[in-house]
C-alpha positions as a Markdown table, in Angstrom:
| # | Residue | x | y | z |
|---|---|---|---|---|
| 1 | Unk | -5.8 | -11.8 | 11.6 |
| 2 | Unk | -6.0 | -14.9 | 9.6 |
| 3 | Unk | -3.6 | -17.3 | 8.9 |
| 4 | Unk | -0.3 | -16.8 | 6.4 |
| 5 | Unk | -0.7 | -19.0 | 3.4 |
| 6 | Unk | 2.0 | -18.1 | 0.3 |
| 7 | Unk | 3.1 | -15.3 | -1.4 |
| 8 | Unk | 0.5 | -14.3 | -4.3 |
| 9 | Unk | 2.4 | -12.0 | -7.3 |
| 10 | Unk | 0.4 | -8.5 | -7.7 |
| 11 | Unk | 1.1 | -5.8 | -10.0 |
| 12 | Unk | 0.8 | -2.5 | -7.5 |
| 13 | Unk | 0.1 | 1.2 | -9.2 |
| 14 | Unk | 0.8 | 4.4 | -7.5 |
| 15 | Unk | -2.8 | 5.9 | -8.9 |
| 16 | Unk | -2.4 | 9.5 | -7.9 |
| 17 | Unk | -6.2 | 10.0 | -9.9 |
| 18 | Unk | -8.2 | 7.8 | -7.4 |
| 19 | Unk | -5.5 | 8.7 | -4.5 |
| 20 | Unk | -5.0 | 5.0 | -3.7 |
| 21 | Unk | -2.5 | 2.1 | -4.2 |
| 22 | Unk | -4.3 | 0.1 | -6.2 |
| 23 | Unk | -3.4 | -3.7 | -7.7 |
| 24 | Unk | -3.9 | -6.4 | -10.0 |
| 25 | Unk | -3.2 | -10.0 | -10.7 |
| 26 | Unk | -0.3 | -9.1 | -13.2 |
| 27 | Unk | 1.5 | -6.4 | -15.6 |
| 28 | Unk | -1.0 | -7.2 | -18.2 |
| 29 | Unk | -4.3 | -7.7 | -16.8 |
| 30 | Unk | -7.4 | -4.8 | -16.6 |
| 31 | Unk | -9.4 | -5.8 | -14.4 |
| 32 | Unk | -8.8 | -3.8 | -10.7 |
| 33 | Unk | -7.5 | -7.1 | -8.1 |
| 34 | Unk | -7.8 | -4.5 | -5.2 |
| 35 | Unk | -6.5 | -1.2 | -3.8 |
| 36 | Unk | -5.9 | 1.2 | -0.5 |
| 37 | Unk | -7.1 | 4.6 | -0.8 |
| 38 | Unk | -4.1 | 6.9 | 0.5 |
| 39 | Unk | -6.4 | 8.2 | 3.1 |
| 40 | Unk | -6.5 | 4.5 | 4.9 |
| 41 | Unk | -2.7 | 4.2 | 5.2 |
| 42 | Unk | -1.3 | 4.7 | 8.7 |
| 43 | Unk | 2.4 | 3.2 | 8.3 |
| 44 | Unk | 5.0 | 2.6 | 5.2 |
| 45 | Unk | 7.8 | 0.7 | 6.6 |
| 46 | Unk | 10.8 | -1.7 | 5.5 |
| 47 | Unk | 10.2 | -5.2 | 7.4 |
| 48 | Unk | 13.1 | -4.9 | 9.4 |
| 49 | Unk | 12.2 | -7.5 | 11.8 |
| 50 | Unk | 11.2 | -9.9 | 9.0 |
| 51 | Unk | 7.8 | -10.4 | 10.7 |
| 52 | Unk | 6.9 | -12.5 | 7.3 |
| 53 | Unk | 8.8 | -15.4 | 5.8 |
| 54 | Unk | 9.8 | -13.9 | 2.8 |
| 55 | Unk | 11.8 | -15.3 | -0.5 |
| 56 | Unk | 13.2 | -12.4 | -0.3 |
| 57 | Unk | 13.6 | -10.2 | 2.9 |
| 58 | Unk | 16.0 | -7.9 | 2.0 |
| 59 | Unk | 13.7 | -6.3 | -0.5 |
| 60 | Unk | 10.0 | -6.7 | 1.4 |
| 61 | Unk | 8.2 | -3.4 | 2.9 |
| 62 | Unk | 4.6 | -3.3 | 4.8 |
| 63 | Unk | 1.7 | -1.4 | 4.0 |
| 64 | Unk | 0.1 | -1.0 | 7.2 |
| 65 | Unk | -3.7 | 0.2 | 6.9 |
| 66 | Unk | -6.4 | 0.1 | 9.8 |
| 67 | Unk | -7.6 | -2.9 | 8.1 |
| 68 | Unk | -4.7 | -4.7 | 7.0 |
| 69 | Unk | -0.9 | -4.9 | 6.6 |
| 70 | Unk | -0.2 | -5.6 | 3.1 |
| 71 | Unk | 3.3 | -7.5 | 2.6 |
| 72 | Unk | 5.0 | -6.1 | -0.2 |
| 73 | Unk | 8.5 | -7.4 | -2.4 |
| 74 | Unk | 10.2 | -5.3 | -4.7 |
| 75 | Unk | 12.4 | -6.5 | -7.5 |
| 76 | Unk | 15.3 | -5.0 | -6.0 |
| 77 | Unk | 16.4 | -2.8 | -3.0 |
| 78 | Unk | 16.4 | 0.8 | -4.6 |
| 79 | Unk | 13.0 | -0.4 | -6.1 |
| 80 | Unk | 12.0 | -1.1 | -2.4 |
| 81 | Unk | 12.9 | 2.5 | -1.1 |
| 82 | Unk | 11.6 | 4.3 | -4.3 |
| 83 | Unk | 8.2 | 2.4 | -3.7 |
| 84 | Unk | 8.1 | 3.2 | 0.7 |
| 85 | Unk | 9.3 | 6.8 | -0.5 |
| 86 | Unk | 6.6 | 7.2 | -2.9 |
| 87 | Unk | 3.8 | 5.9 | -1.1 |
| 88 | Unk | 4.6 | 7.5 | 2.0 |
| 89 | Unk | 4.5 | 10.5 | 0.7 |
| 90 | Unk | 1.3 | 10.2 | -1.2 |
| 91 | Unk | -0.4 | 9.0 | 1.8 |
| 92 | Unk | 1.1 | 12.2 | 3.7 |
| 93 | Unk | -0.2 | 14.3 | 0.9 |
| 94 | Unk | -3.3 | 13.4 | 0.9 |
| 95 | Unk | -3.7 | 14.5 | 4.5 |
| 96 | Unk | -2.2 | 17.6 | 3.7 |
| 97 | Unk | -4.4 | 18.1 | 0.7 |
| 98 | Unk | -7.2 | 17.8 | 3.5 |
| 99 | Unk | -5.5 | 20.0 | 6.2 |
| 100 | Unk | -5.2 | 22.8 | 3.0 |
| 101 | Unk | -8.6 | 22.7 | 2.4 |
| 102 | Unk | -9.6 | 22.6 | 5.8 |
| 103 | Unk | -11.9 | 19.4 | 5.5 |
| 104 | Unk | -10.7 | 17.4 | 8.7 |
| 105 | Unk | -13.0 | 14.1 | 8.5 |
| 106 | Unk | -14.4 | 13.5 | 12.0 |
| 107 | Unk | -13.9 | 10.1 | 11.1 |
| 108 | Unk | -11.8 | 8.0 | 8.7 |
| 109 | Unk | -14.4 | 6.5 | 6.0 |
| 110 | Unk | -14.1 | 2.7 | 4.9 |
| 111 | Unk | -13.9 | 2.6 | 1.1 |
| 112 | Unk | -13.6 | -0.6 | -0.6 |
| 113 | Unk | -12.3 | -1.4 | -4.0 |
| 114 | Unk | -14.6 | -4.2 | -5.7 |
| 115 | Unk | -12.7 | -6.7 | -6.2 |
C-alpha cells in the first residue's frame, strides 16, 4: 500500500441505481470523485483497532475492497452505524441478487469509476 498522507473530505452516496458507493469532492459538486461497485466490497467494519490516525476515532469505519480499504468518518456515532449497516447490507444484497438469479461470476470483475 502507499503511504498515509491526510484526511481528504468526500461526500459518499449509497447509489442503489449503479449498485456502488460512490463519492465526490463535496455536498455540492456533480462531477463523480470516485466509487466502489457493491460487488467489490469484501468487509464493512468500525476501526476498532484505530489502525488510522484519525481526528476522530470514535466515529471512523473501513471500507475494505480487494483493491483498497477506504477510511471513512462520520459526523457522528449513530451516523457511523447507520452508514456500516447500510452498506453492508447493500453489498450483501447484491450477492444475493446474483445467488437469486443464479449468475455466480467465475470471477469478480474490476470496474473502475472514471475519475
Amino acid at each position: 500500500g502507499g503511504k498515509w498522507r491526510s484526511w481528504k473530505k468526500r461526500w459518499f452516496v449509497f447509489d442503489r441505481t449503479r449498485r456502488a458507493l460512490i463519492y465526490f469532492s463535496d455536498k455540492t459538486e456533480t462531477k463523480l470523485k470516485g466509487g466502489v461497485p457493491f460487488q467489490a466490497i469484501e468487509e464493512v467494519y468500525v476501526d476498532h483497532l484505530h489502525s488510522v490516525k484519525s481526528p476522530n476515532p470514535r466515529v471512523t469505519f473501513c471500507v475494505k475492497t480487494y483493491e483498497r480499504t477506504f477510511h471513512l468518518m462520520a459526523p457522528t456515532a449513530e451516523a457511523m452505524r447507520i452508514w456500516v449497516d447500510v452498506i453492508f447490507t447493500g453489498a450483501e444484497g447484491y450477492l444475493e441478487f446474483l445467488t437469486e438469479a443464479d449468475v455466480v461470476p467465475a470471477t469478480r470483475s474490476r470496474h473502475k469509476f472514471k475519475d
